[in-house]
N, C-alpha and C positions, 0 to 999 in steps of 0.2 A: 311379172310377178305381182305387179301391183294390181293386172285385174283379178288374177287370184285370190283376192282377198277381201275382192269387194263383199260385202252383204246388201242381199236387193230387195231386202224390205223397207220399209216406213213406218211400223207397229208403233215406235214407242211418244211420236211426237203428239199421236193419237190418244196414247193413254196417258201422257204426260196433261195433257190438257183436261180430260173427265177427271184426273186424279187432283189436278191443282181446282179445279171447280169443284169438288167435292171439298176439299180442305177449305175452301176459304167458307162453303157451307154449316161447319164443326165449330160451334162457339169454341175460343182462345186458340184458334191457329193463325194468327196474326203473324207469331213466329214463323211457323212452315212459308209462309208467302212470301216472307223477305229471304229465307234460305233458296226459296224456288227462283226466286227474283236475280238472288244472288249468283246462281250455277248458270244461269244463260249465256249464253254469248249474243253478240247483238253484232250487226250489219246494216250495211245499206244494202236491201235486196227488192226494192221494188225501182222501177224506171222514174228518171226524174220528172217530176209532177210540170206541166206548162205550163208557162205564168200565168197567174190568175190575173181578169181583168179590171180595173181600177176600180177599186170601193167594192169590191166581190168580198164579199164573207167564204174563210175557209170553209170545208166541210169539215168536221170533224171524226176524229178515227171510228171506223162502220164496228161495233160491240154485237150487234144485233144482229139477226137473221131478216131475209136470206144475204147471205152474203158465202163467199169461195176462198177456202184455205187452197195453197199449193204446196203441197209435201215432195221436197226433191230429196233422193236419196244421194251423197256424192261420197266417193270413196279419201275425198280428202278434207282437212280438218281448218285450211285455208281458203272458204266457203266459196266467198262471192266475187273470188277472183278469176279473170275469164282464163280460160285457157288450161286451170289448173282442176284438173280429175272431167270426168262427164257425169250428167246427172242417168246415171243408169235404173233409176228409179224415181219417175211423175206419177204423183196420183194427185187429180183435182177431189175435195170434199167438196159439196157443197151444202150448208144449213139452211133450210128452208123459215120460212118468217117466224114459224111454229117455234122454231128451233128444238123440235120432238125427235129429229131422225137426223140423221146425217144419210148421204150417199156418198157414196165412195168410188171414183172413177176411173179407172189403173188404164193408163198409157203406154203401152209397150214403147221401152229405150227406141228401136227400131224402124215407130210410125213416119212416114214419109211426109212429111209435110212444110209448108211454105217458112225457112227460117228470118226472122224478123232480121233490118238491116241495123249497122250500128246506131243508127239514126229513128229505127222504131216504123221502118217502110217494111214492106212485102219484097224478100228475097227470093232468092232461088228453094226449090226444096233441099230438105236433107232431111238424117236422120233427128228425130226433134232432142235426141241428145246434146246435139253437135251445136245447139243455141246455148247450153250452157259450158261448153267448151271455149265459145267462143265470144259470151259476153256473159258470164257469170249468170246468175237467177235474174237477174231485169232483163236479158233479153231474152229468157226462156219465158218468164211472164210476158213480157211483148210476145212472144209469137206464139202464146195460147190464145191470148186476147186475141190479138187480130182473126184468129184461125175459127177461134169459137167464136165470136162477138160477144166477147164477155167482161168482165171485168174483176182480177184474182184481186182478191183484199189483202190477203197476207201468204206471203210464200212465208215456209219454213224449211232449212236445211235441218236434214238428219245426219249426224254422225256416225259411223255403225263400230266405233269400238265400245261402245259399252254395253252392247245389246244382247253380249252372252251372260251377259253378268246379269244385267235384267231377268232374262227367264231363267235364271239360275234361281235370282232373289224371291221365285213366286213357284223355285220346285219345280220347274221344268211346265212343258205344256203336253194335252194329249190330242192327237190329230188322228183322222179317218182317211187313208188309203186306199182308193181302189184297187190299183194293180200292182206288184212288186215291179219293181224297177232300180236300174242299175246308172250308177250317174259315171260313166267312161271317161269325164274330165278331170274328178276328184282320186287321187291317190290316196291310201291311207298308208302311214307304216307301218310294218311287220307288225309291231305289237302294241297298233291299235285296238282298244276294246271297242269301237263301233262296228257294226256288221258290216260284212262285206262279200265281194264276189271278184272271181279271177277276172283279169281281164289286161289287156295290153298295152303300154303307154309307144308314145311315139315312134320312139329307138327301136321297137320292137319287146323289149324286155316284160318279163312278165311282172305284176304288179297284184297288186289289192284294189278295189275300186268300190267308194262306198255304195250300198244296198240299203232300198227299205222293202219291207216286206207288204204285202197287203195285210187291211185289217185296221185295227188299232195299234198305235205307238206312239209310246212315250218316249219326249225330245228333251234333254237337255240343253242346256247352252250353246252347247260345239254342236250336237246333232240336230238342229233347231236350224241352227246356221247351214249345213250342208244340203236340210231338205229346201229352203228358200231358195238355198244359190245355185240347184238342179234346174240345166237347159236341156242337156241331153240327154236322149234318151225318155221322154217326153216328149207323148203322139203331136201336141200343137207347140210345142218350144214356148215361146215366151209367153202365150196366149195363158198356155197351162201356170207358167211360174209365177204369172201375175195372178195367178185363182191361189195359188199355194199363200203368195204374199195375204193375199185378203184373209184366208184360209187362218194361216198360223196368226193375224190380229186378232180377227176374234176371239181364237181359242186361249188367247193372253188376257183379252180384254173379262171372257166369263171365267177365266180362273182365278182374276184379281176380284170379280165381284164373287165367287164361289167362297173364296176366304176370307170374308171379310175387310180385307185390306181397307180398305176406303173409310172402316168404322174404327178403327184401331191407329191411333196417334202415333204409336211407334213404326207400326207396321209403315204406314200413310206417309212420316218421316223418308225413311227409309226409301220408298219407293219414287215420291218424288224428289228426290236429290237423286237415283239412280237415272231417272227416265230426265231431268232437265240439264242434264250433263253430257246427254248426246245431242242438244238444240243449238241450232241458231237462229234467232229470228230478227224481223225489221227492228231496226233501229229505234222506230215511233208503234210497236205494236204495243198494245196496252192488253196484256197477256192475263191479267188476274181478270181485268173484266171480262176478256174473252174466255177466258174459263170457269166466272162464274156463271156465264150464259151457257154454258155446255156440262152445265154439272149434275143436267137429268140424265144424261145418255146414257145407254147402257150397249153392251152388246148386239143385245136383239134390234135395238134401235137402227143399226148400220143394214143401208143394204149398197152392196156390193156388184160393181158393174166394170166392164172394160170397154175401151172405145171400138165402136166398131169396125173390123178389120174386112176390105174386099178380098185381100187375095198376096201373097208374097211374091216377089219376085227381085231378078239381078239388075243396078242401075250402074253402068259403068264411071269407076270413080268413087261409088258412092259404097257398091257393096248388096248384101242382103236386104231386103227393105219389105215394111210391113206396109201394104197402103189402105188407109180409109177407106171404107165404106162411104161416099159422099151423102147419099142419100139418106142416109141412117144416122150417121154422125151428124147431118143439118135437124134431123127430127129430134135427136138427142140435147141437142147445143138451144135446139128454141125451146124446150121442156125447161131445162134448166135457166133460160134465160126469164120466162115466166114464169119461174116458181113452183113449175108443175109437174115437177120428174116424179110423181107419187101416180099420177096417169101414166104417164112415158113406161113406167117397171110394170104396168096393169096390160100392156098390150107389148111388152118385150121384158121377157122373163130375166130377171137377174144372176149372177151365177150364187151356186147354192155350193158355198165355202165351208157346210158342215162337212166335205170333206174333200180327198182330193185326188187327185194324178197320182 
């Protein structure tokens, strides 16, 4: 039951941040910053730092571009303890020096790759969930780092119980559908008003199963939530629900600038104490400065990419498993590590999340 309920996006830690950079932008919202400040939760979620060596000056906390946020989604509310939920939702951002654009990197839960040891060594593969099963978000950051040769600045846990309440508070969002499809895993009851289609649960018995239609459609909170958390039934499985995740951010992120939201102290109110009440972030992150560096971004500014995947297949033990692209994923990993993923997207097209599956 508990996977049932997960939600496998990452939208709001995204807009929690363009929304707190824009407030701190709005001469007298000094207030809003200490309410945003306020709703946080805080952890330890980055890997313990190595002793510095004698008479070494710290570095201090990276505010500026480029640097790499990691957005983990995890279904429980006890963040960065290991063992407790999976992160069924990675996506690396990365801010280029510019700090003009964000890119957005979605990791399918599934990708097969080397899990960092408790110690911060090169382990065995698995599923790269199963690093934050097993040492909370510092060894999921270990085993990106090592994996990319990179270095994440600031992990941020998402919470997803407030997330219906989110696009509730902004009127629902509207998304573009290619094909109708029916999600086989989602039952609705008898007298759900979301659409639906017949179809069979386990036992046999017959059932309701939600439906979206091709075309255009407007998502509510609860329908919002069922188009995200559709695997099945979906020609590429998680490849696709990670387009949908990118998919329904945007469309939250330009109906929050559609409305002005961002210009209106009430509204602006409102919305960041919604969206910072689903965050947990490092312990030492300095979140207003990192948000007033991110307070140009706008929607169109995101572009939207998934790691590259070679091929699925069965790993005994392990299960299902997505595995990299090696060669594609190194050309991706050295773009991003020289600041130059704005070439990388010019010769490997991005996905294009105006609409979706």
């Amino acid at each position: 039951m508990a996977k049932s309920r997960r939600l496998r996006i990452v939208l709001v830690v995204v807009i929690a941040l363009l929304v707190a950079g824009s407030a701190a932008a709005i001469a007298g919202t000094r207030l809003l910053s200490h309410r945003y400040e306020g709703a946080l939760e805080r952890a330890d979620l980055l890997p313990a730092a190595l002793p510095a060596s004698p008479g070494a000056t710290p570095e201090p906390p990276r505010v500026k571009g480029p640097m790499n946020l990691l957005i983990i989604g995890s279904d429980s509310r006890t963040k960065s303890d290991p063992g407790d939920g999976r992160s069924d939702v990675v996506i690396l951002i990365h801010i280029p020096r510019s700090t003009s654009k964000a890119y957005v990197i979605s990791i399918p839960r599934d990708t097969y790759l080397p899990i960092a040891t408790a110690t911060g060594g090169q382990g065995s593969r698995n599923k790269i969930n199963s690093a934050y099963a097993w040492g909370g978000a510092p060894r999921l950051v270990q085993t990106l780092n090592r994996y990319g040769d990179i270095t994440i600045d600031w992990p941020v846990i998402v919470d997803f119980a407030g997330i219906r309440k989110l696009t509730d508070l902004v009127g629902g969002v509207d998304v573009t559908i290619d094909k109708a499809t029916v999600d086989t895993y989602r039952f609705l009851p008898d007298d759900s008003p979301y659409p639906s289609a017949p179809c069979t649960d386990p036992q046999g018995r017959s059932r309701r199963c939600v439906a979206f239609a091709a075309g255009e459609q407007h998502l509510d909170g609860q329908l919002a939530e069922y188009y995200v958390r559709q695997r099945r039934g979906l020609p590429n499985d998680d490849i696709d629900r990670a387009k949908r995740h990118q998919q329904y951010l945007r469309a939250l992120a330009q109906k929050i600038a559609d409305q002005n939201m961002l210009t209106s102290p009430r509204d602006l109110d409102r919305l960041v104490r919604t969206a910072a009440s689903t965050l947990t972030v490092d312990r030492h992150m300095p979140v207003q400065r990192l948000a007033f560096t991110l307070r140009g971004l706008r929607a169109n500014d995101m572009t939207f990419m998934t790691l590259p995947i070679a091929e699925n297949m069965e790993v005994p033990g392990v299960g299902s498993v997505m595995v990299p692209d090696a060669d594609r994923s190194r050309e991706l990993f050295a773009a991003l590590r020289d600041d130059n993923l704005e070439k990388y997207v010019r010769d490997n097209p991005p996905n294009d999340v105006r609409h979706g599956r």
